[in-house]
N, C-alpha and C positions, 0 to 999 in steps of 0.2 A: 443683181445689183439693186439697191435702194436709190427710190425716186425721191431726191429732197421737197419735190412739194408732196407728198403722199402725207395723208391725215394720218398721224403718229397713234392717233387711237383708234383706227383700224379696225377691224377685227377684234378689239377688246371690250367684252363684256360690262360694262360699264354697271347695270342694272343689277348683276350677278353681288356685287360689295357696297351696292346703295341701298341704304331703306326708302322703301318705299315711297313715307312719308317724308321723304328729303325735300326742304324746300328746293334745290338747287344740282346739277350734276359735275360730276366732277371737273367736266371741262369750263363750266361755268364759274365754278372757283377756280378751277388753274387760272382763267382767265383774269381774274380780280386785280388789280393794282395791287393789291397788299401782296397777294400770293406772288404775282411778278416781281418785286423787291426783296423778296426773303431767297428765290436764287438768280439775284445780280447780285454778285460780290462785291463789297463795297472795299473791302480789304485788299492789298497788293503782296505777293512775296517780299518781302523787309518790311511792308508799310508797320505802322503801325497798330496794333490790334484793340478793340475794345475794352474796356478794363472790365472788369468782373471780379467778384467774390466769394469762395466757395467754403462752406467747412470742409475741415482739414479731420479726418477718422483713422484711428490705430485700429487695423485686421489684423496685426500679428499674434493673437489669440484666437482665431479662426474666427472671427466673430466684430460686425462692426462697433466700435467704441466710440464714442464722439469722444474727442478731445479739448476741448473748448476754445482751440486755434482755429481760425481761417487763414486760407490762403488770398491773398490779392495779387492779381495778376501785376500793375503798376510795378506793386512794390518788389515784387520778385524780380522783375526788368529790369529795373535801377540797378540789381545787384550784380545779372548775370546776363547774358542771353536767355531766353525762352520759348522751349518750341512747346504747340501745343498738337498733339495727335489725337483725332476723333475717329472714333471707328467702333465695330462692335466685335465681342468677344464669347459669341453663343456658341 
């Protein structure tokens, strides 16, 4: 059984994926305001989402093409619903 007050970095190497000359350690940034804000979600299931802008690329030539479209999130939601799935594909 895990103890929820148990220091979550533990056991973890910390020095092992820091350089040396790092002014700061990781728990030192984890700690930051900034870094605290980037995972509180500010978004809600429905809420609405940040808008953004992305190019829009043709790989159906195995190969990326820029197309000279972007896509905007806004403007795609006016249209339809839209979900967006983040994940990785290694």
């Amino acid at each position: 059984m895990v103890d929820k007050h148990e220091d979550p970095m533990a056991g973890f190497d910390w020095r092992a994926i820091t350089p040396e000359d790092s002014p700061k350690t990781p728990m030192e940034i984890m700690a930051e305001p900034r870094h605290q804000a980037l995972s509180t979600p500010e978004v809600s299931p429905g809420g609405a989402a940040f808008d953004f802008s992305s190019p829009i690329y043709d790989f159906s030539a195995g190969q990326q093409i820029i197309t000279g479209q972007r896509f905007n999130l806004f403007d795609a939601a006016r249209e339809k619903p839209v979900a967006l799935i983040f994940g990785s594909y290694t």
